[in-house]
C-alpha positions as a printed NumPy array, in Angstrom:
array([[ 0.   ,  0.   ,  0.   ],
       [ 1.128,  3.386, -0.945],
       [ 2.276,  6.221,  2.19 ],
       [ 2.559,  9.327,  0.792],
       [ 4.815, 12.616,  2.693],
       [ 4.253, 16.382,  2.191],
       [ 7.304, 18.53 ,  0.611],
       [ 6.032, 22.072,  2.297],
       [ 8.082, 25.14 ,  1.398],
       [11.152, 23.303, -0.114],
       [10.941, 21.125,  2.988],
       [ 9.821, 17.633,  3.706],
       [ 7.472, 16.806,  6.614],
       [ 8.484, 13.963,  9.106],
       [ 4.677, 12.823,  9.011],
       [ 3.42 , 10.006,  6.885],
       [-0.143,  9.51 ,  5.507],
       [-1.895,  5.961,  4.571],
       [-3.665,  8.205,  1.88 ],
       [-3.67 , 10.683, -0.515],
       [-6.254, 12.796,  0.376],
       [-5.427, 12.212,  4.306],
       [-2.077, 14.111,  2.996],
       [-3.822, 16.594,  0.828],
       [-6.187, 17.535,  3.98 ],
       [-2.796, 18.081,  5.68 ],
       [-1.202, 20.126,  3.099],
       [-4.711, 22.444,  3.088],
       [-4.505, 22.961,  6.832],
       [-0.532, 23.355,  6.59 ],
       [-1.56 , 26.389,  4.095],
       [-4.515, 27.915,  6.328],
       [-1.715, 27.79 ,  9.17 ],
       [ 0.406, 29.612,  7.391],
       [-1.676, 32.643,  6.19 ],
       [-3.016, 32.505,  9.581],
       [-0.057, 33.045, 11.184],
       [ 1.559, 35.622,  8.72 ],
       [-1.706, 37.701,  9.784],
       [-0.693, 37.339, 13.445],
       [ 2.901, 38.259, 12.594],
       [ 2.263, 40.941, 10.751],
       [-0.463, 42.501, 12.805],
       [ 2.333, 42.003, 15.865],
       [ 4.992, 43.95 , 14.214],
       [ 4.629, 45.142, 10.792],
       [ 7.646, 46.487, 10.296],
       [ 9.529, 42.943, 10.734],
       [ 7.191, 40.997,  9.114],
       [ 6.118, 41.496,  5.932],
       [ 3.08 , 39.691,  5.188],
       [ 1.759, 39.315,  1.509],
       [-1.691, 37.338,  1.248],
       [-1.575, 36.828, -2.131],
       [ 1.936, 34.935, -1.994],
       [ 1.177, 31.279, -1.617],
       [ 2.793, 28.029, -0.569],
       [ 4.385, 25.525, -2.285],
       [ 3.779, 21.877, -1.206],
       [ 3.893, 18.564, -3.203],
       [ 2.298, 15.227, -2.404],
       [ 4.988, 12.285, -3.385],
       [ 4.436,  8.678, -2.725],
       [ 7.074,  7.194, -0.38 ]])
């Protein structure tokens, strides 16, 4: 059976999913997190953190 691993941001993720979209539903919330917490950043201290909504993400899904 195939396990498939999330590539987020150039990096890959330790965690290890029994399905596709189990790692797709990951990779969704992964992105949510991170436009969530770019907001938080940004709306802490502007002037260190950048934050550009429109810039998102990259993640890949490969088998393992």
């Amino acid at each position: 059976m195939a396990k498939y691993k999330i590539i987020f941001n150039g990096e890959e993720q330790d965690e290890v999913f029994n399905t596709y979209d189990a790692a797709s539903n990951a990779a969704n919330n992964m992105v949510a997190e991170y436009h969530e917490g770019g907001e938080i950043l940004e709306l802490s201290n502007p002037r260190d953190y950048s934050y550009d909504p429109t810039v998102e993400p990259e993640y890949e899904i490969v088998e393992e």
